[in-house]
C-alpha positions in Angstrom: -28.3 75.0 -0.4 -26.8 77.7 1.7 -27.4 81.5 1.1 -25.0 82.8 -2.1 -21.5 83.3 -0.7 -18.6 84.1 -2.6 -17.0 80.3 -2.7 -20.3 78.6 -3.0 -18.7 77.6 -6.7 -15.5 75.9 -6.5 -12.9 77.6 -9.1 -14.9 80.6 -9.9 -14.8 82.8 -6.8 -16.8 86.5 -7.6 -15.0 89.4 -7.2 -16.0 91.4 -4.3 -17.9 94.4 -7.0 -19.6 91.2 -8.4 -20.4 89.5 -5.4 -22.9 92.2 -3.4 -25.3 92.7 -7.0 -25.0 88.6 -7.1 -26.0 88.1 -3.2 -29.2 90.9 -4.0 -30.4 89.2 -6.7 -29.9 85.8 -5.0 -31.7 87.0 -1.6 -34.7 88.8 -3.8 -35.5 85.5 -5.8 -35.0 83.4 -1.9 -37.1 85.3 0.0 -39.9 86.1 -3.1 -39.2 89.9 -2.6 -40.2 90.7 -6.3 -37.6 93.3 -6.7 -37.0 95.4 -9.8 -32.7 95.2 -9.9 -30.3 96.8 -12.4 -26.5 95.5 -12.8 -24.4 97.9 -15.3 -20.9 96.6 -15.3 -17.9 98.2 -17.2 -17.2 96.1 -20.3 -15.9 92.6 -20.2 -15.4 93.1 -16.4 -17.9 90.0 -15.2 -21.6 90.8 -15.9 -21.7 87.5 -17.5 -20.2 85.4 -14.9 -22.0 87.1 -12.4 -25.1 85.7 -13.9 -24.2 82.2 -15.0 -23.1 81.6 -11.2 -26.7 83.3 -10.0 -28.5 81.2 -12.5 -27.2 77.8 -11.2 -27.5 79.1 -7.8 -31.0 79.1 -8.6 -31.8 76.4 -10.5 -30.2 74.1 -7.9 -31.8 75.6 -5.1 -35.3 75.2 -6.6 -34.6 72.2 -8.0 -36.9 69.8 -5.7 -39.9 72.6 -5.8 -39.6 74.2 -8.9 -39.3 77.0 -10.5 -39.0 79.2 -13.9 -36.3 81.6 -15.1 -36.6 83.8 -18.7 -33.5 85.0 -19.6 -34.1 87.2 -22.6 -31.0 88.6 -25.0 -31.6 90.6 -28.3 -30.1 88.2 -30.1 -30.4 84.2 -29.4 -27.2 84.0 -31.2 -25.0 84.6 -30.1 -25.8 86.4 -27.0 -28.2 83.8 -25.3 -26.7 80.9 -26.6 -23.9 81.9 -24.9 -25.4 82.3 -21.7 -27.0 79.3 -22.0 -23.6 77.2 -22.9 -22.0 79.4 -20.0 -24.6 78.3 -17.3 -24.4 74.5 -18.8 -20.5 74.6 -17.7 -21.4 76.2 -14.0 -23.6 73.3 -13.9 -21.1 70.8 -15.1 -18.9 71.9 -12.0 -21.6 72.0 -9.4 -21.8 68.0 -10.7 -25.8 68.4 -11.6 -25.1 66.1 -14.4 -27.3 63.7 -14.0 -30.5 65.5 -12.7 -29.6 68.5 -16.0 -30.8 68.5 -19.6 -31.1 70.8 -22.4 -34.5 71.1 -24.0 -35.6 72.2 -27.3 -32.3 74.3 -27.3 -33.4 76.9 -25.1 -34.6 75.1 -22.1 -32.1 74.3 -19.4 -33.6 72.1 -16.7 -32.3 71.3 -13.5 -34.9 68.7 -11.8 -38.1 70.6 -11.7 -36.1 73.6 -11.8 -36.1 75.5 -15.3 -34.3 78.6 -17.6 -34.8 79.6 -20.7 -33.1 81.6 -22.8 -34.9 83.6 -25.2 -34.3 86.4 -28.0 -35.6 89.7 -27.8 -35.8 90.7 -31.3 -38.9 92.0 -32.8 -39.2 89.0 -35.2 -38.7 86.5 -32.3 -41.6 84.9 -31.0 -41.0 84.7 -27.4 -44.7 85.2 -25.9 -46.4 82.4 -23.6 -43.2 81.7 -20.9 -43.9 82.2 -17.7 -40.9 83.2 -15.2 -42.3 82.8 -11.4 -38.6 83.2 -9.9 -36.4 85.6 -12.2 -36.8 87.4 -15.0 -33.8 89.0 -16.6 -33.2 91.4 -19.8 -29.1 90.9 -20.7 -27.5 93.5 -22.6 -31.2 95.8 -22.1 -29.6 98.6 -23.5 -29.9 96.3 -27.3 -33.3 95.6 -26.4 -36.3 97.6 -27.7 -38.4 98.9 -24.9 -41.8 98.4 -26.5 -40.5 94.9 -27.0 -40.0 94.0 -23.0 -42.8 95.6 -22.4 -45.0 94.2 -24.5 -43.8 90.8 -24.9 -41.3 90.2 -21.4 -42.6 92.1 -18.5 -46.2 90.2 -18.7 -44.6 87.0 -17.9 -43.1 88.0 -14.7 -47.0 89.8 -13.9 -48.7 87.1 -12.7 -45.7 85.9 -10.0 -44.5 89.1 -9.2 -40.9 87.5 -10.3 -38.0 89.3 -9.6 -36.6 91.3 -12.8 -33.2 92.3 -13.2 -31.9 94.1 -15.9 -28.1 93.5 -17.0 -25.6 95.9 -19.5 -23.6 98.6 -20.3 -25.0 102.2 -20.9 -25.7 103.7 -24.1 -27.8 106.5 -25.1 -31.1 107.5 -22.7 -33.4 106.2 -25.1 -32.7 102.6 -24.4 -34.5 99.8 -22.1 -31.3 99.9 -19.6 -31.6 103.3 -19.4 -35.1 104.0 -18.8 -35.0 101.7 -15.9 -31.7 102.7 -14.2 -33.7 106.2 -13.8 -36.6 104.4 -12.5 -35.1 102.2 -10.0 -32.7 105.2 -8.8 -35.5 107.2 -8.2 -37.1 104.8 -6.2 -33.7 104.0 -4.1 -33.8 107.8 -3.6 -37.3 107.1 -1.7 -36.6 104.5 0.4 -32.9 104.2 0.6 -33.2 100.4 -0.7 -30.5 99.7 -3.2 -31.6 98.2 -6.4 -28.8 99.6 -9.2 -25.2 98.6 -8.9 -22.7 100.5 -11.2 -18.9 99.0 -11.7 -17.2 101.3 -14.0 -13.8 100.4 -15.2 -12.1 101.7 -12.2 -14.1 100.0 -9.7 -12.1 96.5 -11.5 -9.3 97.5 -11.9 -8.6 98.3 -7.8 -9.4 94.0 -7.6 -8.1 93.3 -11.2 -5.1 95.7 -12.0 -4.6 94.4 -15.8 -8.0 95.0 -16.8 -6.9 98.7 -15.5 -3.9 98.2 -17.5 -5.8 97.3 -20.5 -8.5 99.9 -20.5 -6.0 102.9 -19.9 -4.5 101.9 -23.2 -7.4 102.3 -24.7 -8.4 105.3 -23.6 -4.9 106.2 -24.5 -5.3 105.3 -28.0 -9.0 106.8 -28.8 -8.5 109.5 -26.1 -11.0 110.1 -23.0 -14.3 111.5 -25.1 -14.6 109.0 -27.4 -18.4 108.0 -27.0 -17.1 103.9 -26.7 -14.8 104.7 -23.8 -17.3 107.0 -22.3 -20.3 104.7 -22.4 -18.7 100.9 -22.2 -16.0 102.3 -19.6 -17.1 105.4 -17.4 -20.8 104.3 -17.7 -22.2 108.0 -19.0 -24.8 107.9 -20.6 -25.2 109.8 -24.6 -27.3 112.3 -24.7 -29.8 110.6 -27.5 -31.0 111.5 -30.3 -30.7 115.3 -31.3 -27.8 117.9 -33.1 -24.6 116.3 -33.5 -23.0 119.0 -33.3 -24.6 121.5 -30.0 -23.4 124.6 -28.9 -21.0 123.3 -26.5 -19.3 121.1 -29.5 -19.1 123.8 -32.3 -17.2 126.0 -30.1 -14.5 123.6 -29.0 -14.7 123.0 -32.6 -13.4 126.8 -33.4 -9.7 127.7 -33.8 -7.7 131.2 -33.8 -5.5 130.2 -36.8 -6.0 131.6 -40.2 -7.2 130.2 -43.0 -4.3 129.4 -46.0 -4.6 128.7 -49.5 -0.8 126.7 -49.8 1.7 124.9 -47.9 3.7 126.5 -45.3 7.3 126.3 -45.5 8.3 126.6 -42.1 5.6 124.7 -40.4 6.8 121.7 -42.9 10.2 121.8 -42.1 9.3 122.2 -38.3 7.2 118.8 -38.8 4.1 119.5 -39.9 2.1 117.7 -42.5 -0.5 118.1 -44.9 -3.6 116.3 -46.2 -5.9 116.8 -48.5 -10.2 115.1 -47.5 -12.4 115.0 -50.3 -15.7 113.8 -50.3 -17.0 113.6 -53.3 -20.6 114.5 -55.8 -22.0 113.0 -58.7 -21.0 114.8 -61.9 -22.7 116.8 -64.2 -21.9 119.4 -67.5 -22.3 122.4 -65.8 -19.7 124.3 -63.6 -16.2 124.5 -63.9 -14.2 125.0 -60.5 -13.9 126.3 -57.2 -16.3 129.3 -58.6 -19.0 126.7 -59.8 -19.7 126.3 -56.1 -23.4 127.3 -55.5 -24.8 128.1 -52.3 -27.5 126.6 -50.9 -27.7 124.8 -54.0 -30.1 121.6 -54.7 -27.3 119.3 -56.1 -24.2 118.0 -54.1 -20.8 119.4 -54.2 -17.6 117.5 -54.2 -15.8 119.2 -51.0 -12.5 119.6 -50.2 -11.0 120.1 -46.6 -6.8 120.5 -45.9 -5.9 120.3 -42.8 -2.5 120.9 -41.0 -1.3 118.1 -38.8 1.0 118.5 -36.0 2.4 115.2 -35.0 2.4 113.8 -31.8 1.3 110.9 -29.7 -2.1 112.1 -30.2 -2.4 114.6 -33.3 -3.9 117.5 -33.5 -5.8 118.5 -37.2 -6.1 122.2 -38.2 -8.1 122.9 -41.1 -6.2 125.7 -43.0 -8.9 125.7 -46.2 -11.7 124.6 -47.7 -12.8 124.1 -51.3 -15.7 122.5 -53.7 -17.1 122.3 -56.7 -20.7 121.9 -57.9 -21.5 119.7 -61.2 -17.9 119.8 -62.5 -17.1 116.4 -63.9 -14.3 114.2 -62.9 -12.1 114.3 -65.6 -11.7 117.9 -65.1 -11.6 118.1 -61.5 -8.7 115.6 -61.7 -5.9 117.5 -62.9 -6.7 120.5 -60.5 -6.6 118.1 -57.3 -3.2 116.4 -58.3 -2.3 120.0 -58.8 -3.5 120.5 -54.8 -1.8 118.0 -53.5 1.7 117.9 -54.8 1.8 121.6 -55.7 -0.2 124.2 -53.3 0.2 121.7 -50.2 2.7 119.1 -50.7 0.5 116.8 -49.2 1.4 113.7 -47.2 -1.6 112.0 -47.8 -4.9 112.4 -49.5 -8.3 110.6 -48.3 -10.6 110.2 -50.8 -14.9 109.0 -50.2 -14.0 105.9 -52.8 -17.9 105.6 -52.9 -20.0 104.9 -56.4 -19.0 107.0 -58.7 -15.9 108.5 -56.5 -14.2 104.7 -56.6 -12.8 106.3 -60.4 -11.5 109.4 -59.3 -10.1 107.5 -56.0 -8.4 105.5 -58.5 -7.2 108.3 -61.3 -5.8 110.0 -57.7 -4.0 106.8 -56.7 -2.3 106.5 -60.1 -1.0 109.8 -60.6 -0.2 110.6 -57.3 2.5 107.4 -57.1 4.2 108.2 -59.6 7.2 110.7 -58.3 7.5 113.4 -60.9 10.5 115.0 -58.8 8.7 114.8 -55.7 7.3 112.4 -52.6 4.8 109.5 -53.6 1.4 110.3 -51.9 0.0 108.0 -50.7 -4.1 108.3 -51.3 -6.5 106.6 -48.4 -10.1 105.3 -50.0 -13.3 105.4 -48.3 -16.1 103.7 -49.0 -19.4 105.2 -46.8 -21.6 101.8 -45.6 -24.1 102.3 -42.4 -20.9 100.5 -40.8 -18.3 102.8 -41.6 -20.1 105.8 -41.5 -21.3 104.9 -38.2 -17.6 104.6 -37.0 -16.6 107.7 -38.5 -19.0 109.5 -36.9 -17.9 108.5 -33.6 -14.1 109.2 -34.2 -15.1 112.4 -35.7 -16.7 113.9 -32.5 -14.1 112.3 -30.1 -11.6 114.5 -32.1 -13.2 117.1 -31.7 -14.2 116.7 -28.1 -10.6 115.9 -27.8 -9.5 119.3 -28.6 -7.8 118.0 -31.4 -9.6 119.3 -34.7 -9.8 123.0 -34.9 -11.2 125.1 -37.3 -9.9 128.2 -38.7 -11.1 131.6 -37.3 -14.5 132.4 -39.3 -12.9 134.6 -42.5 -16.8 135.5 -43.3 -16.4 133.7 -46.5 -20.0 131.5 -48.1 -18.3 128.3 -48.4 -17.2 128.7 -44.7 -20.6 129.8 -43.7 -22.2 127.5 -45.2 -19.9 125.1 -43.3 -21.2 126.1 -39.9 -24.9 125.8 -41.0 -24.4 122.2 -42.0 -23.3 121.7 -38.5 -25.9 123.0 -36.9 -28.5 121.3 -39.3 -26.7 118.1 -38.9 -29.2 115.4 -36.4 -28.2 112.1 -35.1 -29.7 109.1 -33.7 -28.0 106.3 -31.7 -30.6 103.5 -31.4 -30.6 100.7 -29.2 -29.5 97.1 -31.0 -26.1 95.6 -31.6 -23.1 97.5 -33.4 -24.0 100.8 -31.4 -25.0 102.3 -35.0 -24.5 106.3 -35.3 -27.1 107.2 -37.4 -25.8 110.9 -38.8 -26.4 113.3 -41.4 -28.1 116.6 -42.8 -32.2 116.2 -43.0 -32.9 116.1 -47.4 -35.5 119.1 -46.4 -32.2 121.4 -44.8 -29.8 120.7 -47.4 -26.5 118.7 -48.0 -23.8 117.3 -45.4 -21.1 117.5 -48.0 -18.8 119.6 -46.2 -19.2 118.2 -42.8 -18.4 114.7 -44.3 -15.0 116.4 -45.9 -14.4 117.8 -42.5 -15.1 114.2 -40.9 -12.7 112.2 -43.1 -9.6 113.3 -40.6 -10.6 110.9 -38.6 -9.5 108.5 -40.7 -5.8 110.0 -40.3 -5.6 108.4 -37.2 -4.5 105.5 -38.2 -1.4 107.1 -39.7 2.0 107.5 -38.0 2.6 110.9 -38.3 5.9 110.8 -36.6 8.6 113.5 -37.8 10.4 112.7 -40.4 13.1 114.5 -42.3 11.7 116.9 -45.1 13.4 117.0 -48.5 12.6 119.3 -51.5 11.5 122.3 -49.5 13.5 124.8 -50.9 
C-alpha cells in the first residue's frame, strides 16, 4: 500500500492537524525508525480516529509479512474495547473482511498482521506480548507510570518498536506527562519533531462548531477551571502540593468589610444572600457561636454567608463567618432558621446533608418552606462522596481563580485567622486514572478543613439563576 495520505480511507478524510502526527507515526513504523512519538489532542477533537485509521494502515500494510501492534488503555472497558470495535469498522471499509478476525476478544488479525488491545490497570495481567511494529499507551495520562514501565515498555525492548503515546494533559505526575518533557527535550537537541499539540483552537480554525461548542463551555465554567484548562488549552496542573498557594490566597482576598446582617440597600439593588454550612458531629458541651474553640481537636459545624451579585457569571463575597464546636443539633436549629430568614434574609441555604447533617439538612428544609410572613427558602443538600468532593474542589478553585469569590478584608478576628491557616494547611493530589479525582483536604496531624469546606459550598450556587428579581418585604 501507498505511503499514508490523507484520502487513503474512503469517507473518513483526517483533518489536516490530524493528518502530519498520523503520516509520523505511519513513516516511523514503515521505515523501522523506532521513534518515541507523543500525540495530545484537545478533547473529542480526533485522537481516536487518528489512530483507528493508523492502525488499519498498518495492519494492512504488514499483512503479507507480519507484524505486532500492543495497544494498551487503562481500562479494557470501555476504553480499549472501543478502540478495538473502532479499528474493526476502519477495517470493514477498507473491505479486509475476509482475510480479518477477532481473537480471544482482544486480538485483531489482519493476515499475519496483528493488534491487541490491552488494559493497563494494575490488576490486569498484560505481560508476555510482544509489539515488533507499534506500541501505543492511549489516554497515558490514566495510566500509572510504574505500570508501562514495568509491564509495557519491555515488549517494545527487544524490536526497538515504535511507541507513541496518545491523550490529553493532566497534572505533571502522569505517564503523558513525563514523556511529553522527555521527547521535547530531545526535539530541542536535534530539531526532530516527535510531540504534536492540537489545543481547542487549533480545531476549531478546520472545524468551526467544535470552536462553537467549547467557547460555551468555557463560557459556562469560565477560563480557569482546571477541566477547561487541561482537556482544552492543554496546561498542565501543577501536581500534587497546597491547594491553595500564594498566588491563590491573594486573589482570594477582598477590600469589603465583614457584616453580621443583611444589607438593605444591596438587597433592593439585587443582591442576594446565602447561608453554607458544613456541618460536625454533636456533642453536650458548648452552646453557640462562643463555644467555638480554636485550634480545637473536635470538628466545628461552620457557617459561611456570602453576598451574591448576580450576573452572567456571579461573583460571591463572604460578608461573615460563624461556628460552633460540640453544640447539638436540636439547639443549633433554631438559631440557623433564625440566620436565614432573620439576620440575612437569605435566598438560599446549602447545607453538607452528610451522616449525621442529612437531619438537620432536613429540620432546615421543613422550617424554612413554610412562609411565616416571609419568602420560602429554598435549602440545597450535600452529601460529600470522593465523587462530589472531587468536583467541588475543582469548581471551588475555578471561582476563585475566576476572581469571583472574595473574601472580606482580614478583621484580625480567631475564627477568621484560623480560616487562613486551614488554607494554607490544606494539600491536594490529582492522580492519574479515570474521573480526574481531586483528592483535597487538611492533613489529621494540622487540624480540621471545616471552614474551608463552608467556604467551598458556593460553588454549588452556580447552578442557581440568580437573575434580579423584584424584592418584597424590605421595609
Amino acid at each position: 500500500m501507498a505511503a499514508f495520505s490523507r484520502r487513503w480511507l474512503a469517507g473518513y478524510q483526517l483533518r489536516e492537524y490530524q493528518l502530519e502526527p498520523a503520516r509520523a507515526i505511519a513513516a516511523s513504523v514503515d521505515n523501522r525508525l523506532g521513534r518515541s512519538l507523543a500525540a495530545v489532542f484537545s478533547r473529542q477533537s480526533g485522537k481516536d480516529e487518528v489512530l483507528a485509521q493508523v492502525l488499519a494502515y498498518l495492519l494492512t500494510t504488514f499483512q503479507t509479512r507480519g507484524g505486532s501492534i500492543v495497544v494498551a488503555a487503562p481500562t479494557f472497558r470501555p476504553q480499549a474495547a472501543l478502540s478495538r470495535d473502532r479499528l474493526l469498522d476502519r477495517l470493514r471499509l477498507l473491505g479486509t473482511g475476509d482475510i480479518s478476525s477477532v481473537r480471544d476478544g482482544y486480538v485483531v488479525q489482519v493476515g499475519r498482521a496483528s493488534a491487541r488491545f490491552l488494559s493497563a490497570a494494575p490488576v490486569a495481567n498484560a505481560r508476555g506480548q510482544t509489539a515488533d511494529l507499534l506500541l501505543v499507551a492511549n489516554e497515558a495520562q490514566d495510566i500509572d507510570p510504574a505500570v508501562w514501565d514495568a509491564v509495557f515498555d519491555p515488549m517494545a525492548a527487544s524490536t526497538n518498536a515504535t511507541t507513541l503515546f496518545m491523550g490529553t494533559v493532566w497534572s505533571q505526575e502522569t505517564l503523558l506527562a513525563r514523556q511529553l518533557r522527555y521527547l521535547e527535550a530531545i526535539e530541542r537537541r536535534d530539531g526532530e519533531r516527535r510531540v504534536w499539540r492540537v489545543p481547542w483552537d487549533r480545531v476549531a480554525v478546520e472545524l468551526p462548531a467544535y470552536g462553537e461548542r467549547v467557547r460555551a463551555r468555557i463560557e459556562q465554567f469560565g477560563v480557569d477551571h482546571p477541566f477547561i484548562q487541561t482537556e482544552y488549552f492543554l496546561n498542565e496542573l501543577e501536581g500534587a502540593g497546597s491547594l491553595f498557594p500564594p498566588h491563590r490566597l491573594a486573589q482570594l482576598r477582598g477590600e469589603h468589610r465583614r457584616r453580621h446582617g443583611a444589607d438593605l440597600d444591596q438587597l433592593r439593588a439585587g443582591r442576594r444572600y446565602a447561608l453554607l454550612l458544613d456541618v460536625a458531629g454533636e456533642e453536650e458541651a458548648g452552646t453557640g457561636p462562643a463555644a467555638f474553640v480554636d485550634n480545637s481537636r473536635r470538628d466545628s459545624t461552620a457557617l459561611t454567608v456570602v453576598e451574591i451579585e448576580p450576573g452572567r457569571q456571579p461573583v460571591y463575597r463572604v460578608v461573615d463567618r460563624m461556628a460552633w464546636t460540640g453544640v447539638k443539633h436540636v439547639a443549633l436549629h433554631g438559631q440557623l432558621v433564625d440566620l436565614a430568614r432573620q439576620v440575612w434574609r437569605a435566598s438560599m441555604v446549602v447545607v453538607d446533608a452528610t451522616g449525621i447533617g442529612a437531619g438537620l439538612a432536613s429540620f432546615l428544609a421543613a422550617a424554612l418552606s413554610e412562609r411565616r410572613g416571609g419568602a420560602v427558602i429554598p435549602v440545597l443538600p450535600f452529601v460529600f462522596t470522593r465523587a462530589s468532593k472531587s468536583a467541588l474542589g475543582w469548581d471551588f478553585v475555578a471561582l476563585i481563580d475566576g476572581g469571583r469569590f472574595k473574601e472580606y478584608a482580614d478583621d484580625g478576628d480567631a475564627l477568621s485567622r484560623l480560616f487562613w491557616s486551614q488554607l494554607v494547611a490544606t494539600s491536594y493530589e490529582a492522580p492519574p486514572g479515570p474521573g480526574k479525582v481531586l483528592r483535597w483536604s487538611v492533613p489529621a496531624a494540622r487540624g480540621h478543613d471545616d471552614l474551608v469546606m463552608s467556604a467551598a459550598l458556593a460553588a454549588l450556587l452556580d447552578g442557581v439563576d440568580w437573575r434580579p428579581r423584584v424584592a418584597v418585604g424590605l421595609s
